[in-house]
C-alpha positions in Angstrom: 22.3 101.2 -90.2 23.0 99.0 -93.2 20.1 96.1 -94.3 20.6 92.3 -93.8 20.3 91.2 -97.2 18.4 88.7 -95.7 15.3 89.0 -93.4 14.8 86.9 -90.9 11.9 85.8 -88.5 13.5 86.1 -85.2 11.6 85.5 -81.5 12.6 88.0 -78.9 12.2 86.2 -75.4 12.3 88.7 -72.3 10.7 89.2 -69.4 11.2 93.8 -68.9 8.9 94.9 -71.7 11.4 98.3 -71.9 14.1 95.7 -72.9 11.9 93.9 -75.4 10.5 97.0 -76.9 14.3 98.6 -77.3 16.0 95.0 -78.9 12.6 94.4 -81.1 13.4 98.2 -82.6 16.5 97.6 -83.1 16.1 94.2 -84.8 13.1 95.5 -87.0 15.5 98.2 -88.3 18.0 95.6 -89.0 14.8 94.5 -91.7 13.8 91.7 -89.7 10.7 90.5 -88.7 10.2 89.7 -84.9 7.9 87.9 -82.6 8.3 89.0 -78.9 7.4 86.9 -75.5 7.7 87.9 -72.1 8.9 84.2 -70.8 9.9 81.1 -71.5 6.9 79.1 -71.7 5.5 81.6 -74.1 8.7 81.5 -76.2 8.3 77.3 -76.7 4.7 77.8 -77.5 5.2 80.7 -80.1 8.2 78.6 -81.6 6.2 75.5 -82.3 3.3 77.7 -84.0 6.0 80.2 -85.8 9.3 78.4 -86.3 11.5 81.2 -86.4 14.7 81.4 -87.8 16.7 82.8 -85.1 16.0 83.4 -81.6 17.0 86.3 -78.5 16.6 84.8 -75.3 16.7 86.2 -72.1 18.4 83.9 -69.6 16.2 84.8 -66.5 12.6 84.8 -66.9 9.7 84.0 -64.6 7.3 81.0 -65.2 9.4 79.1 -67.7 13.7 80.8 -67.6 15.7 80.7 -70.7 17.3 77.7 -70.0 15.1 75.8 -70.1 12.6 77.5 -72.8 16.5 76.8 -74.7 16.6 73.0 -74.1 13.1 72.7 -75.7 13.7 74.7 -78.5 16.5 72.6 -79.3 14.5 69.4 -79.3 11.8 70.6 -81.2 13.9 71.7 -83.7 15.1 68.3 -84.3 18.0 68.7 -87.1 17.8 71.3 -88.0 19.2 74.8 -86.5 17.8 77.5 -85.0 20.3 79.5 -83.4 19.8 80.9 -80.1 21.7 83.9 -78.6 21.2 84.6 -75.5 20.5 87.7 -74.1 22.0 88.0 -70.4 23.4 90.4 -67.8 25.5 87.8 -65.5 29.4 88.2 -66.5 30.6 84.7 -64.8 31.9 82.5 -66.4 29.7 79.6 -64.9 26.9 81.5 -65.8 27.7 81.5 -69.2 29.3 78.4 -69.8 25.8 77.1 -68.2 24.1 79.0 -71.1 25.8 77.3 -73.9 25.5 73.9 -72.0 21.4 74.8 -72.6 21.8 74.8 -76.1 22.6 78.5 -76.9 24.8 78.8 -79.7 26.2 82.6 -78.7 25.3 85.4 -76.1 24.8 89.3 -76.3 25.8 91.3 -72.9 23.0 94.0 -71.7 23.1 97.0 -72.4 23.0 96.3 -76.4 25.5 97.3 -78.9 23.6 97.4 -82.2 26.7 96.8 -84.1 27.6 93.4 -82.5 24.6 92.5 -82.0 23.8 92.9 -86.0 27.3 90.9 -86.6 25.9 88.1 -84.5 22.7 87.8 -86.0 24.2 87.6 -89.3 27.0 84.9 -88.5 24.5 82.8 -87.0 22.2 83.1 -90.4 25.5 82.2 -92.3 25.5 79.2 -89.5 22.4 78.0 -89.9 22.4 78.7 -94.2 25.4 76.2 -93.7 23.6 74.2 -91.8 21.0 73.9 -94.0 23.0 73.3 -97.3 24.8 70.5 -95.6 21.3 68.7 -94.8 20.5 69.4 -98.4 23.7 67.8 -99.8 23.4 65.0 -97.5 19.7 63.9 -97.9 21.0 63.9 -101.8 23.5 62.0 -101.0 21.6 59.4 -99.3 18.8 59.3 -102.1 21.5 58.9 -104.7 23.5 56.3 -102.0 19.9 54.4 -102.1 19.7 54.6 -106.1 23.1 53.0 -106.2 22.5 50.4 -104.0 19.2 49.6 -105.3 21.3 49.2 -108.7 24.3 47.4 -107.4 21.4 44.9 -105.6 19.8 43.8 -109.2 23.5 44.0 -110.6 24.4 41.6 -108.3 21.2 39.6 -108.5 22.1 39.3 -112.4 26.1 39.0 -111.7 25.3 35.9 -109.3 22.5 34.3 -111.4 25.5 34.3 -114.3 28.0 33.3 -112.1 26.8 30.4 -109.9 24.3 28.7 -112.7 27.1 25.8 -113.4 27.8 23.3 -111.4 29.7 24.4 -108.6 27.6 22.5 -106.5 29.2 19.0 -107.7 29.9 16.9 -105.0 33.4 17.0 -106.0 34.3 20.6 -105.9 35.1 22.2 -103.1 35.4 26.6 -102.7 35.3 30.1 -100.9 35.4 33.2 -102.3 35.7 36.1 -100.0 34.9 39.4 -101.7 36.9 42.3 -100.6 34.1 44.6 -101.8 30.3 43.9 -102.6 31.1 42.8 -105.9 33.7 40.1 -106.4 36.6 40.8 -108.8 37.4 37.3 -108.7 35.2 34.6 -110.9 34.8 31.3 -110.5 33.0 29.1 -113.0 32.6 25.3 -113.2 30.3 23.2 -116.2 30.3 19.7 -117.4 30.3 19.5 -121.5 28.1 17.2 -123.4 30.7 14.2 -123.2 30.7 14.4 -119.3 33.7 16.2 -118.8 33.6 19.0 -115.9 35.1 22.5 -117.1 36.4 24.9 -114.5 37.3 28.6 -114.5 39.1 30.4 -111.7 39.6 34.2 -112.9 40.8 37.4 -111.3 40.5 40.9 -113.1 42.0 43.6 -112.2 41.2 45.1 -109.3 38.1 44.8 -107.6 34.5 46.0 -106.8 31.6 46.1 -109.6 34.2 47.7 -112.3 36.3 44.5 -111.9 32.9 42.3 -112.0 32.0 44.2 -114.8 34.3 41.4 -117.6 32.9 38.6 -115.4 29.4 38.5 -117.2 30.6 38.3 -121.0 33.4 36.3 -119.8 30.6 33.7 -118.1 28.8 33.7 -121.1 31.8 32.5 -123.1 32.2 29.7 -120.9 28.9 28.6 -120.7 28.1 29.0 -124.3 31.3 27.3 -125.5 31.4 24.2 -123.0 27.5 23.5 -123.0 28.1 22.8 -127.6 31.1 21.3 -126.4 34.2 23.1 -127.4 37.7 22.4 -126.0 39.7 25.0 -123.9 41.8 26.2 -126.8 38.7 27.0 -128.9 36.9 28.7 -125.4 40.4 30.5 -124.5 40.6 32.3 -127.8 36.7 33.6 -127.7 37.4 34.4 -124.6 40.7 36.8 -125.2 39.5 38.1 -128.1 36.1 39.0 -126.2 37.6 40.5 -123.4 40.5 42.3 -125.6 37.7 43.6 -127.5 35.3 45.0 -125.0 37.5 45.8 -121.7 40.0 49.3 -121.5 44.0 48.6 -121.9 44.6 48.5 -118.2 42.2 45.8 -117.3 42.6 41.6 -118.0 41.8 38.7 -116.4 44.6 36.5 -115.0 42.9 33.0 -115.4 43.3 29.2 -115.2 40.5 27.2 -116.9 41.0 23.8 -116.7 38.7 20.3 -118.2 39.0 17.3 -116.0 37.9 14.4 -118.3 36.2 11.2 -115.8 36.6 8.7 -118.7 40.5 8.6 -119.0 41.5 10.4 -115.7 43.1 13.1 -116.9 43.4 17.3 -116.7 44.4 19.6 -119.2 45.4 22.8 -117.9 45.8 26.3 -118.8 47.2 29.3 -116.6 47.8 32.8 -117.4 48.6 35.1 -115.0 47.4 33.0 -111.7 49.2 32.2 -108.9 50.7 28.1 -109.3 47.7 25.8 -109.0 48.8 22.2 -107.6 47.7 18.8 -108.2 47.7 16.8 -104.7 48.5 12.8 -105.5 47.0 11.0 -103.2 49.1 8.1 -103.7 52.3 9.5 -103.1 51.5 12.9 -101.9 53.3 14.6 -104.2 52.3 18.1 -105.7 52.8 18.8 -108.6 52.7 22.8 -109.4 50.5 24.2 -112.3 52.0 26.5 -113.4 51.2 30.2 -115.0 53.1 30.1 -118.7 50.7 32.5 -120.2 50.1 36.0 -120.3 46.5 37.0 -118.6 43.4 37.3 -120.8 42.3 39.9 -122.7 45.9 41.0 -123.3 46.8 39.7 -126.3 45.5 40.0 -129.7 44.0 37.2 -131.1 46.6 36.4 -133.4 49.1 36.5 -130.6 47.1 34.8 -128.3 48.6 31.4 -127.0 46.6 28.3 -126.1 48.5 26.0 -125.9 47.7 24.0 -122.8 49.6 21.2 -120.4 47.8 17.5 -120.1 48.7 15.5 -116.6 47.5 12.0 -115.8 45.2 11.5 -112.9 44.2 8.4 -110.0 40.7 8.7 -108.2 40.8 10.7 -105.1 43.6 13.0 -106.7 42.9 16.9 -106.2 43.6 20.2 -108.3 43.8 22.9 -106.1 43.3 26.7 -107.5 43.8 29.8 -105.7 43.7 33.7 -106.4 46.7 35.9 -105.5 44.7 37.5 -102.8 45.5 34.7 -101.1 49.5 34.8 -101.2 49.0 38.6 -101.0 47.4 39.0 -97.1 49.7 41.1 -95.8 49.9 41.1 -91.3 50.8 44.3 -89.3 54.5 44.5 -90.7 53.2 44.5 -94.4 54.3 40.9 -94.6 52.7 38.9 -97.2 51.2 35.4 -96.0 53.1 34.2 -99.6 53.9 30.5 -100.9 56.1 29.8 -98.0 53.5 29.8 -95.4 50.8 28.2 -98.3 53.2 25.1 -98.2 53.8 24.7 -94.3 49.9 24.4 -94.9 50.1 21.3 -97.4 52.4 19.9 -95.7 50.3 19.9 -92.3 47.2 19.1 -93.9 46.3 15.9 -92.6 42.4 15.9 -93.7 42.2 16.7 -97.0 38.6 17.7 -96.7 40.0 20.5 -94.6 42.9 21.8 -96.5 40.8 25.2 -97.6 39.6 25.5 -94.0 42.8 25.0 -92.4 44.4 27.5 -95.1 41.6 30.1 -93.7 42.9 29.7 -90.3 46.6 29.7 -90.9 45.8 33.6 -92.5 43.4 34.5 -89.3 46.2 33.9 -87.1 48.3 35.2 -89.6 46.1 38.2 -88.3 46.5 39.5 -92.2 45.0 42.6 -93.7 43.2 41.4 -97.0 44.1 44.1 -99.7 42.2 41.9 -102.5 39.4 39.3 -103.4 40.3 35.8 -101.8 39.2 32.1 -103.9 40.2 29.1 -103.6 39.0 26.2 -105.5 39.7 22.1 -105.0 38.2 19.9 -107.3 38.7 15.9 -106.8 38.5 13.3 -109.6 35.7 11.0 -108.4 34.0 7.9 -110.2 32.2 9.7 -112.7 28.5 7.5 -111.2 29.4 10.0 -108.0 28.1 12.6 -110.2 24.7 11.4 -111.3 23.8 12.5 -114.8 25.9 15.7 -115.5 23.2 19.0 -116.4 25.0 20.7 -119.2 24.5 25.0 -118.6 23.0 27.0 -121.5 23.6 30.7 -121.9 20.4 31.0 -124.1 17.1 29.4 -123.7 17.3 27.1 -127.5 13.5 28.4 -128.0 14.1 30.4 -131.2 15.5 27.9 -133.4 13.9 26.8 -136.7 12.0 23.2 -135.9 11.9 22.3 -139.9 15.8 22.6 -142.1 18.8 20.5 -143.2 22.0 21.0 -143.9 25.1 18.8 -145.4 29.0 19.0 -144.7 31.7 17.7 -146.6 35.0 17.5 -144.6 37.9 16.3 -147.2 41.7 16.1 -146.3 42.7 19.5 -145.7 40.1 19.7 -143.0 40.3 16.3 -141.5 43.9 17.1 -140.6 43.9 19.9 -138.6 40.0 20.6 -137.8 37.2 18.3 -135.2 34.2 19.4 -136.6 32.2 17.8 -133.5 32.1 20.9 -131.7 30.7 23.5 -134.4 27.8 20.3 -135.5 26.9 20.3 -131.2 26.3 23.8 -131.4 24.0 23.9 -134.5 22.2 20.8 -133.0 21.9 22.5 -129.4 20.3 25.3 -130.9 16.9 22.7 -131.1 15.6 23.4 -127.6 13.9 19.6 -127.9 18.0 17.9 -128.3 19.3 19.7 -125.2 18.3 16.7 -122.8 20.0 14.7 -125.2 23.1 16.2 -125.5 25.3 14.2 -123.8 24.0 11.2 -126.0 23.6 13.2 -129.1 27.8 14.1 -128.5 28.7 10.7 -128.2 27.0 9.2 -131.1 28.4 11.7 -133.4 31.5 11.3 -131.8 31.6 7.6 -132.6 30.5 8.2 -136.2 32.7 10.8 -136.9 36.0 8.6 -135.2 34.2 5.8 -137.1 34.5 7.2 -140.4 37.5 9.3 -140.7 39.7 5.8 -138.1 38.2 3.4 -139.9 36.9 4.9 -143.4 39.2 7.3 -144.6 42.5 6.4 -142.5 41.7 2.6 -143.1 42.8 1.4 -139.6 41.9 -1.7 -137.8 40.0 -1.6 -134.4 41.5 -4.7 -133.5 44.8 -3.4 -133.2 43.4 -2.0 -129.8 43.2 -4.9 -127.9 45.9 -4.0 -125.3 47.4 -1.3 -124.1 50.2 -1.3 -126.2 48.3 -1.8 -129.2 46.4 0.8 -128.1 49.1 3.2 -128.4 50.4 1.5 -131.7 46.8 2.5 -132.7 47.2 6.2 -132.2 50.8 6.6 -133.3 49.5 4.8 -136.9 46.4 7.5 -137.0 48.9 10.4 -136.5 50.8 9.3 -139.3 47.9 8.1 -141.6 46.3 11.7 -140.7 50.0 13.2 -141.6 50.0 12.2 -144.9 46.6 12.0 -146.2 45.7 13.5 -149.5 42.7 12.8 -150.7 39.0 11.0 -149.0 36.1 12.6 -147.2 33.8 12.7 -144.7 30.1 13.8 -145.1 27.5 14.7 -142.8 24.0 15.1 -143.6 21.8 16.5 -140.4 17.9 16.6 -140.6 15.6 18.4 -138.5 12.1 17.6 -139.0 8.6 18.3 -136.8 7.2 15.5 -135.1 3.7 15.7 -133.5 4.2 18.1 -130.9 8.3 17.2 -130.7 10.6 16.6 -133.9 12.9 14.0 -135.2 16.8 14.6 -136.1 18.1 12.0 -138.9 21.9 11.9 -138.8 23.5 10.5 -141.8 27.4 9.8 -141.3 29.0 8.9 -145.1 32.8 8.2 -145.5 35.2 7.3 -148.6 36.5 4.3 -147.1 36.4 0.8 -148.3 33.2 0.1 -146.1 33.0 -3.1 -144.3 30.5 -6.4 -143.8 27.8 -4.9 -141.4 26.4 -8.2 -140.7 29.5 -9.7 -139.9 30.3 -6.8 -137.3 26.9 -6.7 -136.2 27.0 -10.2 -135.2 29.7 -10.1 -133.0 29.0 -10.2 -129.7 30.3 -6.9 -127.3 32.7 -7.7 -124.8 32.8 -5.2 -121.9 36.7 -6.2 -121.2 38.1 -5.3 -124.5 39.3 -2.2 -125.8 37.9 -2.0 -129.3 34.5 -2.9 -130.6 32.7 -0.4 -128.2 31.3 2.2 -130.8 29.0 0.5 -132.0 27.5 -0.4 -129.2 27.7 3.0 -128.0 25.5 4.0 -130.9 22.6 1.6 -131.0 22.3 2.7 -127.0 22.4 6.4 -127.1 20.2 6.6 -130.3 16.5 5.4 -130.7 17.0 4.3 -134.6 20.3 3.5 -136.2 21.5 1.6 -139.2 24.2 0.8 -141.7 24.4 0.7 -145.8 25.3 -3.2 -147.0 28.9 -1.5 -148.1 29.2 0.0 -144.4 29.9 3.3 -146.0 27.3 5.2 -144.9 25.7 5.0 -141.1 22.1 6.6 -140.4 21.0 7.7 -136.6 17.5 9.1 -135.2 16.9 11.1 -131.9 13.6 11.9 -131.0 11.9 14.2 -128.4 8.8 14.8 -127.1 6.8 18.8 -126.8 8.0 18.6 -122.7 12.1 17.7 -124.0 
């Protein structure tokens, strides 16, 4: 008789000891080793101090029968297996259906044929060798599973903390995002800039899950970094292509719109690549006005292909931009029916409340009954009295505490520049690198602002303020500056910026200098400011927002101080 290549321990439970001797002789020649009880009770008790392998069991037994000695066994071994064959005489088919039903995994007819009963014994080791590898690969599989989601749990921790550290929380924007995994694929972003305007960011990469929320972080960065020093969505769009161009594979961009609602002059400038049509909602008229996609997605492009070129619309308080993902229009019912911009409208035009527009758009796709195949956002944000907001908290995406606290630096912008370059934005983020000007920042824009507008309007183009005191000089104004600006060909503008310790704070000096004609400071400064006019404001701007500021006698040169404090 041919050896098990595996031996096995295997209990032998039977109550005629000429049966038990024959089947233990047989199964020690096999090369097994075996442990041999005369009933059932003694078989549980030996199985919970031995846990064998494999166990014989005689169906009827006095004390405790096989049956029941079975049904023990089973729960004992909790998971894992330990087959049981049983080892029986009846021939019905209740009898042996009855056996199985007690946990018994095979049976052997008496009187013994070595041969099958050697074939059993070893398809019920390849069983259990199954059964084991299986509980093997699964408790790896649930240690990895728990690895991963401990990973995906601080990657989403991060992922948020990046994601929801702007200003979504505006009293102004409305939102939901529904991810369609745990990760969301889709990325929305809102911040105000230094000069109180609120930036907003609606993107949605391809596909979805963590690899799709993978571009979101450098992405947030981007827009955080470049709105908090103030840049303008052409500069932002083109870090952020080239960024993501740079760093994500060829088959993944970001269809975006990123759009900068300015308070001030009620206005939107938008920019959509690859979005589904945003709308604006007039609340005058009602009218909607699409917004929409003329740009290929981000991180397409090469930078020197890249197109940035955005569209301006007028607003009225209480109008709305509303943004939306495609895995809106793309909720598909039963019938693989897309929800699509048909049914989006019959929503407008129903929408009574507008407060309720994204909820009633979530219950027109419920009973739509639709099967979401993607990440779902929606966005509305409403132009509101700018006071609404409080004082906007400009978002950092560094903490300003490694700057140098003691340097200066000079700029000379001359004609070439002037025409074609605002240097406001790259002088915001020098400045906001000094962790002490950050509370400032929103002053610290506008003064420059008015400097800089100051000297290259007034100093180097030679135009007159007072030509703004209406609206249609007002425009007359601007048309004059385009032209002026068109054909300059000499002047300058230079900028001298100071950085110098203070006590426990520091001190910036700003020194605006222009090569205008100047003007008579103490004739300007004597005049009084007049809320209802359109000109005249900068300067009162200035000595407002700063804590020191004055003129040269030729008017040439203008000198500004901020201060902060060790707590700034």
């Amino acid at each position: 008789m041919s050896v098990v290549a595996e031996s096995l321990c295997i209990l032998i439970a039977d109550d005629n000891a000429s049966d038990r001797l024959l089947l233990s002789t047989i199964v020690r020649r096999q090369g097994h080793r075996v442990l041999s009880v005369s009933n059932g009770q003694e078989a549980v008790e030996v199985f919970e101090r031995e846990r064998p392998q494999l166990v014989l069991m005689d169906a009827m037994m006095p004390v405790m029968d096989g049956f029941e000695a079975a049904r023990r066994i089973k729960q004992m071994a909790g998971e894992s297996l330990v087959p049981i064959i049983f080892l029986t005489s009846l021939s019905e088919s209740e009898a042996l259906v009855r056996c199985l039903d007690a946990g018994g995994d095979d049976f052997v007819a008496k009187p013994y044929n070595q041969v099958i009963l050697a074939a059993k014994i070893n398809a019920m080791n390849r069983l259990r060798r199954l059964h084991d590898t299986v509980l093997q690969q699964r408790d790896q599989i649930t240690k990895h599973h728990g690895y991963l989601l401990n990973e995906q749990r601080v990657a989403k921790a991060v992922f948020d903390q990046v994601a929801h550290s702007g200003c979504l929380s505006a009293p102004n924007i409305r939102y939901l995002q529904s991810p369609y995994a745990l990760f969301n694929g889709d990325l929305l972003l809102a911040a105000y800039t230094p000069a109180g305007n609120m930036h907003v960011l609606l993107g949605d990469f391809t596909g979805h899950g963590l690899p799709a929320a993978v571009g979101a972080m450098p992405l947030a960065e981007v827009f955080y970094g470049m709105t908090a020093k103030g840049y303008g969505l052409a500069e932002t769009l083109r870090e952020m292509n080239a960024k993501l161009k740079r760093i994500l594979p060829v088959d993944m961009f970001c269809c975006a719109t990123l759009l900068s609602v300015n308070f001030n002059v009620h206005q939107v400038e938008v920019w959509n690549g690859g979005l589904p049509d945003g709308y604006l909602h007039r609340i005058a008229t009602g009218e909607r006005t699409p917004l929409v996609s003329r740009h290929l997605p981000l991180g397409v492009l090469e930078p020197s292909r890249f197109d940035d070129q955005t569209e301006v619309h007028p607003l009225s308080l209480g109008d709305r931009i509303f943004l939306l993902s495609d895995g809106v229009l793309d909720t598909s019912d039963i019938n693989e029916q897309l929800f699509g911009t048909k049914r989006l409208h019959a929503v407008f035009a129903a929408n009574r409340q507008p407060d309720s527009l994204i909820d009633e758009i979530c219950t027109a796709l419920n009973d739509f009954r639709g099967d979401v195949r993607d990440d779902v956002s929606m966005v509305e944000i409403t132009l509101v009295d700018s006071q609404l907001l409080g004082s906007p908290a400009v978002t950092y995406s560094d903490s300003g505490e490694s700057s140098p606290l003691d340097w200066s630096v000079s700029f000379e912008y001359r004609a070439a520049t002037l025409k074609r370059f605002n240097p406001l934005p790259y002088l915001l983020q020098l400045l906001l690198e000094v962790h002490g000007l950050r509370s400032q920042s929103g002053a610290l824009y506008s003064v420059l602002a008015e400097l800089y507008t100051n000297a290259l309007e007034h100093g180097v183009l030679g135009l007159d303020s007072r030509l703004k005191r209406d609206a249609s000089g007002f425009a007359h104004y601007y048309r004059e500056r385009s032209a002026r600006l068109a054909d300059l060909e000499d002047g300058y503008v230079r900028l001298h910026l100071q950085v110098v310790p203070h006590e426990r704070g520091g001190r910036l000096v700003v020194r605006v200098e222009d090569s205008g004609a100047g003007f008579d400071v103490n004739r300007v400064m004597a005049v009084p400011y007049a809320a209802h006019e359109l000109s005249g404001r900068g300067l009162d701007v200035v000595r407002r927002l700063s804590q020191h500021c004055h003129w040269s006698e030729d008017g040439r040169t203008a000198t500004v101080e901020f201060s902060w404090g060790a707590q700034a």
